[in-house]
C-alpha positions in Angstrom: 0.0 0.0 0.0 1.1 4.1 -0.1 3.1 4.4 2.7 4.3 7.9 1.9 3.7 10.6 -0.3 4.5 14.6 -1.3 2.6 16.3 -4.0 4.2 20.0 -4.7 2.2 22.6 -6.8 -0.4 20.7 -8.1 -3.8 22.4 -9.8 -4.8 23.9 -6.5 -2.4 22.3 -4.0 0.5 24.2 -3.2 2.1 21.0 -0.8 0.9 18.3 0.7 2.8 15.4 2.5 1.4 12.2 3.9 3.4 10.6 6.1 3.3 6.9 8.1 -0.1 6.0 6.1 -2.9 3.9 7.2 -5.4 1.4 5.8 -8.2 4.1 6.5 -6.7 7.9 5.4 -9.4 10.7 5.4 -9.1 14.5 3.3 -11.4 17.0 5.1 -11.9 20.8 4.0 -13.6 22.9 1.8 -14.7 23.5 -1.9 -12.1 23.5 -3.6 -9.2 22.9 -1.7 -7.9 19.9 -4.2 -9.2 17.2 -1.8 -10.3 15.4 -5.7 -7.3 16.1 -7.3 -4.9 14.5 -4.8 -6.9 11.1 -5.0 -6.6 11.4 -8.0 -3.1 12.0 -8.3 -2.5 8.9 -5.9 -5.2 7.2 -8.2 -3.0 7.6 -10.9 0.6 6.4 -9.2 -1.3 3.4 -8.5 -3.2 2.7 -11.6 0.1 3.6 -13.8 1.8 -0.2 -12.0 -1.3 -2.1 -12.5 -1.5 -0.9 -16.3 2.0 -1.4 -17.1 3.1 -4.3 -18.9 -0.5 -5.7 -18.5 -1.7 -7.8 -21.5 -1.0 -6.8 -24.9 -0.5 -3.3 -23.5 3.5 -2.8 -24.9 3.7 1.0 -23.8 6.8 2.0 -21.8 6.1 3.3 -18.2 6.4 6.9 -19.3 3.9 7.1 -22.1 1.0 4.7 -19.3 2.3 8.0 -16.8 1.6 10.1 -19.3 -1.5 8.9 -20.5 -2.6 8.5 -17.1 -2.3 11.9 -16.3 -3.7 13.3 -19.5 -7.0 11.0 -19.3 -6.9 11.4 -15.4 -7.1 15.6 -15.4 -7.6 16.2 -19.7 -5.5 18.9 -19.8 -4.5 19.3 -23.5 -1.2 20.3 -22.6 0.3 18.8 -18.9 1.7 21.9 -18.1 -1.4 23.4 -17.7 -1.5 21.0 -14.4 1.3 22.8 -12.6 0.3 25.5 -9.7 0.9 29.0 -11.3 3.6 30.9 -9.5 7.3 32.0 -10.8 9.4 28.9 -11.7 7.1 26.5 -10.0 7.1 22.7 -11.1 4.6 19.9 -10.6 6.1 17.3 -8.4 5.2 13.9 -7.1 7.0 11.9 -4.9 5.1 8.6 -3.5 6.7 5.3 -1.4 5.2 2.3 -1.0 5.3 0.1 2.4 8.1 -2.5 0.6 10.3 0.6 -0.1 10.1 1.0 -4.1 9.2 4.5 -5.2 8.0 6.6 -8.0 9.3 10.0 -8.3 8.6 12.6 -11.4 8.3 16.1 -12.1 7.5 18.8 -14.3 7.0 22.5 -15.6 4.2 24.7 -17.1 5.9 23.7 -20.9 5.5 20.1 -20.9 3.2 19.1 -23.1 2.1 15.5 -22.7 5.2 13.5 -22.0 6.3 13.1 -18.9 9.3 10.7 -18.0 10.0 9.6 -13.7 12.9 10.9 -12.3 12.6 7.4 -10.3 11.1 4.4 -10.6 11.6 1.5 -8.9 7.6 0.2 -8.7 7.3 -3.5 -9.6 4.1 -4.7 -11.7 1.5 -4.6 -9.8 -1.2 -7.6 -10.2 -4.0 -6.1 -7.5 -6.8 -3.6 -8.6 -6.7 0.4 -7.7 -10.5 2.0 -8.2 -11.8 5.4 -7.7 -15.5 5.9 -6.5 -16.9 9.5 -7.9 -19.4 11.3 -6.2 -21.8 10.4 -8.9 -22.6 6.5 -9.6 -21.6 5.0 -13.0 -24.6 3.1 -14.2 -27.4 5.1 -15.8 -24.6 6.4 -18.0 -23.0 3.3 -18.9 -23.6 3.6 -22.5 -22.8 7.2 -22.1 -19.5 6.7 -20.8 -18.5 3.5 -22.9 -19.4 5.6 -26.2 -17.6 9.0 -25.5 -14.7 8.2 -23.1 -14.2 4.6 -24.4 -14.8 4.2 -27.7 -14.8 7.8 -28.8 -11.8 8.5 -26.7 -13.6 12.2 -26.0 -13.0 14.7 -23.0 -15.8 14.5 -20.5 -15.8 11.9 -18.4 -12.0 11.2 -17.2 -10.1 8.5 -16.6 -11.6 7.6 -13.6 -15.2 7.1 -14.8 -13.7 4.7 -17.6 -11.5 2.4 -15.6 -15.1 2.5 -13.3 -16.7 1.4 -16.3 -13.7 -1.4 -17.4 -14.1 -2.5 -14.0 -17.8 -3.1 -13.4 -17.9 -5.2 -17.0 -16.2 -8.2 -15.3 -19.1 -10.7 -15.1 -19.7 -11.7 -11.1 -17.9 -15.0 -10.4 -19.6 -18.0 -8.1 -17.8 -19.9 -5.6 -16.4 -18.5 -2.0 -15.3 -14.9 -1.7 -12.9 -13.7 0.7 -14.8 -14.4 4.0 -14.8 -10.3 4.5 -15.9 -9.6 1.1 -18.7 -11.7 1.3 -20.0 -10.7 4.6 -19.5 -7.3 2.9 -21.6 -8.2 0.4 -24.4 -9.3 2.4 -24.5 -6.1 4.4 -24.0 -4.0 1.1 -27.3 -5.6 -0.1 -28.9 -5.2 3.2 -28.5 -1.8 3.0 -31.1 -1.5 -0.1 -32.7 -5.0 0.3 -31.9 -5.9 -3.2 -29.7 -6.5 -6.0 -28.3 -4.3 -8.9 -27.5 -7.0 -11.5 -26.0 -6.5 -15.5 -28.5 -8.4 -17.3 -29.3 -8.4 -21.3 -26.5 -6.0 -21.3 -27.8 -3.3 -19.3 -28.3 -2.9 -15.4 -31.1 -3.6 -13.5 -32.6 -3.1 -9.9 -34.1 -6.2 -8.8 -35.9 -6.4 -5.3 -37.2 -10.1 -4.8 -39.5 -11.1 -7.8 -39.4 -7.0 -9.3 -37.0 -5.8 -11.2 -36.5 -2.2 -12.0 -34.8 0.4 -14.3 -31.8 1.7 -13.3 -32.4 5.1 -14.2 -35.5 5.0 -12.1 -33.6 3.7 -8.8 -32.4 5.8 -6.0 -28.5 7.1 -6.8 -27.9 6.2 -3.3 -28.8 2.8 -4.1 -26.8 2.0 -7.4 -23.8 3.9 -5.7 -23.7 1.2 -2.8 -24.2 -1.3 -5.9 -21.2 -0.4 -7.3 -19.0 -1.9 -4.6 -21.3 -4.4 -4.1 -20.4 -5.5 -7.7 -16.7 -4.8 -7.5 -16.4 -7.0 -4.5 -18.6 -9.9 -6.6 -16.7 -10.0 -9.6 -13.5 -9.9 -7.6 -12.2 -7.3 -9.1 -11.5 -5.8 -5.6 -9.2 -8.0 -3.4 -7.0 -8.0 -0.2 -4.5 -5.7 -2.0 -6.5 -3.4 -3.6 -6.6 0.5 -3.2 -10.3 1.9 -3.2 -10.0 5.8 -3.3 -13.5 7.3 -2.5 -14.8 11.0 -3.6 -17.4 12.1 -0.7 -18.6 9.1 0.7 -21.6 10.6 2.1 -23.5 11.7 -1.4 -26.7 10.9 -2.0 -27.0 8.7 1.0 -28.5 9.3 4.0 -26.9 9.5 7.5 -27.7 5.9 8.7 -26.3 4.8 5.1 -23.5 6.5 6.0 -22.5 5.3 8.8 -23.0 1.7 7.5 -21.2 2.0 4.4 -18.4 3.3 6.6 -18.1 0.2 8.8 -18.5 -1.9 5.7 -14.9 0.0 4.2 -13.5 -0.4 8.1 -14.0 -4.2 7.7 -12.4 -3.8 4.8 -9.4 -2.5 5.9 -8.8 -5.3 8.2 -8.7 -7.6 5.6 -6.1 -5.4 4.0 -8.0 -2.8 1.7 -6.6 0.3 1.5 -8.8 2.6 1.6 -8.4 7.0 1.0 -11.7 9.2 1.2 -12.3 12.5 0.9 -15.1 14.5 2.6 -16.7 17.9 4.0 -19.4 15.6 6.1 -19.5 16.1 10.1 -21.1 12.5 9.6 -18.1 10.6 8.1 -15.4 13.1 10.2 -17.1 11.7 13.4 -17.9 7.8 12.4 -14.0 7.9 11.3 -13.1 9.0 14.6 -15.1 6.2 16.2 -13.6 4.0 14.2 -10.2 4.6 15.0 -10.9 4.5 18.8 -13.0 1.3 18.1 -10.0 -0.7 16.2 -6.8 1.1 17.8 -6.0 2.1 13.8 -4.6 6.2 13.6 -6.6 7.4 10.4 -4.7 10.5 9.4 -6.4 13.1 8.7 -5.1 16.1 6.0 -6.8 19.3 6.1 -6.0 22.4 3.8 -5.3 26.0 5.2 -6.1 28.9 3.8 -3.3 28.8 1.2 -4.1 25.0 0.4 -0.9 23.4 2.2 -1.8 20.3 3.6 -1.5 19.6 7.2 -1.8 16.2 8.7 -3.3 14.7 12.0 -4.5 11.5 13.7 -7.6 10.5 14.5 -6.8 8.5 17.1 -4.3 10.7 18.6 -5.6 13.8 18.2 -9.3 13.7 18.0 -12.1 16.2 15.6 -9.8 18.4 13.8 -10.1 22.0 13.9 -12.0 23.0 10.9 -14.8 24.4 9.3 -16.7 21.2 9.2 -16.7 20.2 13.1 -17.0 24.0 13.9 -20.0 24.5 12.0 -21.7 22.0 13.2 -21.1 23.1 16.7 -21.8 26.3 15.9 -25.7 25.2 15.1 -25.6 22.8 18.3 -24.8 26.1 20.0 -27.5 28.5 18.5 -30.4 26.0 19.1 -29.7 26.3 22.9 -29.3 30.0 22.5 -32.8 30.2 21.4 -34.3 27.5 24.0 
């Protein structure tokens, strides 16, 4: 898994450094901050080793970086990527927990070749995936026509792979003990199942089966991992990096989809999240005084540096989040 990484004037980040990394890892703070783009900059690190060298794929590792990073952000020009300042340069330095590393960097000229300063990553045979806010599979067609097929700006790299990923037909037989208790609770949670059938998805719920476009997004969003962990595309060595957990589901969901990811975890999942929900800020932090596991916790200031805490060590960060919230507690007493 990440065990380390620095990511230096980046879209909006100007630094951010994450140090002794956990299974659960949490980005808090507001609009805007670049809590998407910096899972999706790890996103790529990760997908660039498990792309390499794959299949009939026969691109060297600097054109699968580069086109990882141009599908990723689609930026006509990767220069455009770099944070605008006087002789600033993208950088991106990452470690893994068995010490190899990828390292590269560049400047507002590059255009779309980008080449690692190091590289010492192995091929990687486990599966990264990125959850977006939005769920996946009322535009399936959508997205396998324009970003697939048509190979079109609009939906980036990280609705595709989604896409790639979800196309693997669900496989019988035992799971991973975890994954299938996951899977139980995952279902549990909507009391039914989203299924691919005659090539297109379906909500079914006992002897009914529905459109998907006329089922609840928070539904066909908890589908998604539900599907991912059936077709085993996920597995003990996976990365899962998740874009507001919270959205479109409601505060029980929440909470339930949060101890799903913490079992998870224990069986080795990786997991990174990024939020602005008082709701998954304070179920993290009873998770980490539950298991004994320090989630760090990055937060942006004011001139998006990145600062990191622990859960577990350290308790409800001082932000805008937590400190709205108790700013409401406070005003309904002060009207009682």
């Amino acid at each position: 898994m990440i065990e380390y990484f620095s990511i230096r004037n980046s879209g909006p980040i100007a630094q951010a450094e994450g140090q002794q990394l956990g299974k659960l890892n949490l980005f808090i703070g507001k609009n805007g901050c670049g809590k998407t783009w910096l899972l999706k900059t790890l996103y790529c690190v990760m997908r660039i080793q498990e792309e390499f060298g794959r299949g009939n794929d026969n691109r060297d590792f600097h054109e699968v970086l580069s086109d990882k990073l141009y599908w990723t952000f689609q930026s006509q020009h990767l220069g455009d990527l770099v944070r605008r300042g006087k002789g600033n340069r993208l950088e991106v330095k990452c470690r893994m927990d068995d010490g190899n590393k990828l390292e590269f960097s560049f400047g507002p000229d590059t255009s779309k070749q980008v080449k690692p300063a190091v590289n010492t990553l192995p091929r990687r045979e486990d599966n990264s995936v990125f959850l977006p806010p939005k769920e996946v599979l009322s535009l399936w067609n959508v997205i396998s026509k324009s970003a697939i097929q048509n190979r079109e700006f609009g939906f980036d790299a990280t609705y595709s792979d989604l896409v790639l990923a979800l196309q693997n037909p669900t496989q019988r037989g035992r799971n991973y003990k975890a994954f299938a208790s996951s899977r139980e609770k995952l279902e549990g949670m909507f009391q039914g199942k989203v299924v691919f059938e005659d090539q297109k998805w379906i909500y079914r719920q006992g002897n009914s089966k529905f459109s998907i476009h006329s089922t609840a997004e928070g539904i066909k969003k908890i589908a998604i991992l539900d599907t991912l962990l059936g077709n085993r595309f996920l597995t003990p060595g996976s990365v899962i990096f998740i874009d507001e957990p919270e959205s479109a589901l409601h505060p029980t969901a929440i909470v339930q989809l949060l101890d799903i990811l913490s079992m998870l975890a224990s069986q080795g999942i990786q997991i990174f999240m990024a939020s602005h929900s008082y709701y998954v800020v304070k179920k993290m932090l009873l998770i980490a005084k539950q298991t004994g596991q320090p989630v760090p916790c990055f937060i942006a200031d004011d001139e998006n540096c990145w600062q990191q805490s622990c859960l577990l060590e350290d308790g409800l960060p001082d932000n805008e989040i937590i400190n709205e919230s108790v700013r409401l507690f406070e005003q309904e007493f002060e009207g009682i």
